[in-house]
TISE-897264 format. One record per residue: x, y, z of N, C-alpha, C in turn; residue in one letter. Coordinates in steps of 0.2 Angstrom, whole numbers, plus 5000, padded with zeros to 4 digits. Layout:
% residues N
XYZXYZXYZA;...
This chain:
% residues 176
501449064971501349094977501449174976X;501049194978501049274979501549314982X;501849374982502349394987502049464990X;502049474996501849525001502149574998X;502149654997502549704998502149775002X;502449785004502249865009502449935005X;501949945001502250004999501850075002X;502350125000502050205004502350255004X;502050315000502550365000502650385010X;503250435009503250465014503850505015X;503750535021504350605023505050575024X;505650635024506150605024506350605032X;505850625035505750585042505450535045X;505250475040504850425041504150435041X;503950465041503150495041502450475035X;501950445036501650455032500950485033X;500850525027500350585025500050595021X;499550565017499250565011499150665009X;498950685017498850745014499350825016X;499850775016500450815017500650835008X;500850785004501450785000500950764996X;500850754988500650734983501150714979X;501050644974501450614969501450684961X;502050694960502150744953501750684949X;501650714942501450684937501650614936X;502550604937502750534936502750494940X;502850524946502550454952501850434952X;501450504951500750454947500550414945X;500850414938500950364931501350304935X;502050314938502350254943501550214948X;501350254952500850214955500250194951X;499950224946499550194941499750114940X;500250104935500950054934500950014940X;500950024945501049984952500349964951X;499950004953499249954956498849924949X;498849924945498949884938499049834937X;499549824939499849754940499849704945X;499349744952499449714956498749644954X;498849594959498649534962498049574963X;497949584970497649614975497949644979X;497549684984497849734990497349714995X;497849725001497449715008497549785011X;497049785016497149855018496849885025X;497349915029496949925035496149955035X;495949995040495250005039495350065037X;495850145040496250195040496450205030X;496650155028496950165023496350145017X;496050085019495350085014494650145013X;494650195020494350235019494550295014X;495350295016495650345010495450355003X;495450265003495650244996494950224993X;494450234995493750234995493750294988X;494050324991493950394985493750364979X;494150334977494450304970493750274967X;493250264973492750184971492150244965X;492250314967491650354963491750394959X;491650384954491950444948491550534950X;492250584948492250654949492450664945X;491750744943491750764936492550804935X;492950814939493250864939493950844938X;493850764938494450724938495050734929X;495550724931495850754924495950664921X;496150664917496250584912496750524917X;497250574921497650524922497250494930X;496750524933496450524939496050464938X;495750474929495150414929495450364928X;496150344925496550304923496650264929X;496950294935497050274941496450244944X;495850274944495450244948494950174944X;495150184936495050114934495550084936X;496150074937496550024940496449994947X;496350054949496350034958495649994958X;495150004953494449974955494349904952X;494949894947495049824944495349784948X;495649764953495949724956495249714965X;495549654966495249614971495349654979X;494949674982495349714990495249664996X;495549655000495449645007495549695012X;494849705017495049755022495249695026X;495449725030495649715039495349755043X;494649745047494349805051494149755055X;494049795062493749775068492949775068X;492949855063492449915066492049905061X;492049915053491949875048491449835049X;490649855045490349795043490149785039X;490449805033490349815026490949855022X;491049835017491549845012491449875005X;491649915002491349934995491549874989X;491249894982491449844978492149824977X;492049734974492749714974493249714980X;492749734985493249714991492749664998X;493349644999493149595007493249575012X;492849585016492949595024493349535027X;494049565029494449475035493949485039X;493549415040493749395046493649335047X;494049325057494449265056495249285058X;495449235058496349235060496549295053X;496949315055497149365052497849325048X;498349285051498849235050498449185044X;497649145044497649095044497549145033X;497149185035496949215030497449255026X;497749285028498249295023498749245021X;499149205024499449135023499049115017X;498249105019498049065013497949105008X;497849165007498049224999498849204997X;499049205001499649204998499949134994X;499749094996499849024993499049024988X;498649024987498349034984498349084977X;498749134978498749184973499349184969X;499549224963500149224961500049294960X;500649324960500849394958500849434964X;500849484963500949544969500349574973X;500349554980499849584984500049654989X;499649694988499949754990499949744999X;500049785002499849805009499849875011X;499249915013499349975013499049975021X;499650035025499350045031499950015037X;500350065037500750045043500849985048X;500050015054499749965058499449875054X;499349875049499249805044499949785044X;500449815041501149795038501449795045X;501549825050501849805057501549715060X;500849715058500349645060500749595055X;500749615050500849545043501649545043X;502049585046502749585047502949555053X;502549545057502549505065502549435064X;502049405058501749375055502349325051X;502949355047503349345045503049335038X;502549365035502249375030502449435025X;502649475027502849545022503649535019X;503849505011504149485007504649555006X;504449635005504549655002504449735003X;504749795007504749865009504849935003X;504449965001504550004997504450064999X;504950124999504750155003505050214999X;504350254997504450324993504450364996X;505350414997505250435001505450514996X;505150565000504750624996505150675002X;505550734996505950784999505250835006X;505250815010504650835016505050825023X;504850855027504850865035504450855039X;504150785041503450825044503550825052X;503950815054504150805062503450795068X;502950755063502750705066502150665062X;501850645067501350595060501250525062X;501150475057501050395057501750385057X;502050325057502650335056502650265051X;503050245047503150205041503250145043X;503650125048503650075050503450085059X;502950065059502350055066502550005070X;503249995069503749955076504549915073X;504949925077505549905076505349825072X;506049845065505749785061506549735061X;506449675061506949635059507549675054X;508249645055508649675048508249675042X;508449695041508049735031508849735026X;508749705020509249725015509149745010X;509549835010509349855003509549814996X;508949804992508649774986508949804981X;508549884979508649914974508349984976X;508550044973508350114974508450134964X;507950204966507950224959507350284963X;507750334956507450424956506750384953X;506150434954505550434953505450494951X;505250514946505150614945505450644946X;505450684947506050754949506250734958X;505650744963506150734970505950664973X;505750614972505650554975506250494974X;506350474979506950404979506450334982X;506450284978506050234980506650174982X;506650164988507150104992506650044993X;507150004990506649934991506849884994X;506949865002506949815007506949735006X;507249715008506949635007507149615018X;506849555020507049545025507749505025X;508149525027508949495030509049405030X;
């Protein structure tokens, strides 16, 4: 059986911002090593379009860039869109119960499924589906924004934390 986790950089005010804050060299390489290993990833429509980047090679790209985007382009995607009527490669459109299909990934699959997207991880944590909270969190301010958890969540018990780079603390959640 597969295990959910939510992972995502973000500010030391809960916030997430892809184009606020960037990963230094080692969180990188940290995220390369993450999405590598994963299963699959599910992802809102918001965060799929982000991460579309990744589907097109750029000449300007430096070695660890390409590294990353053949990782991310190796593994299996699921969106979650309303709006959505088509999907780039290796990835595929829910639809359908949102509950019936994730449930079945996750009893079907083994190893780690990602989940990116605040509003997705608040749905699939309502669900009682999200196994597992990582939350990298990045010397920043942003006094406003997405916010990392997109609704009051059940107790949560710290797992485990560990430095990443020079200024990132990555805290890892389990539910209570």
């Amino acid at each position: 059986m597969a295990r959910i986790v939510f992972a995502m950089n973000l500010s030391l005010d809960g916030y997430v911002d892809h184009e606020e804050f960037a990963p230094d060299p080692p969180l990188f390489h940290h995220w390369t090593e993450q999405v590598r290993g994963l299963t699959a990833s599910v992802y809102g429509r918001r965060m799929y379009e982000v991460m579309r980047y990744w589907d097109d090679d750029h000449p300007e790209w430096t070695a660890r860039e390409q590294e990353f985007a053949a990782a991310w382009r190796g593994h299996a995607k699921w969106v979650v869109s309303r709006s959505l009527q088509a999907v780039g490669p290796n990835a595929t459109l829910v639809e359908g119960d949102l509950a019936t299909v994730m449930g079945e990934l996750k009893t079907r699959l083994s190893g780690e499924i990602s989940v990116s997207g605040p509003d997705l991880a608040r749905s699939l944590t309502d669900l009682g589906l999200v196994d597992e909270y990582r939350l990298y969190i990045h010397p920043v301010v942003l006094g406003r924004g997405k916010p990392f958890f997109a609704a009051p969540r059940p107790p949560l018990r710290l797992a485990a934390s560990e430095r990443i780079g020079a200024d990132v603390i990555r805290l890892t959640y389990v539910p209570a």
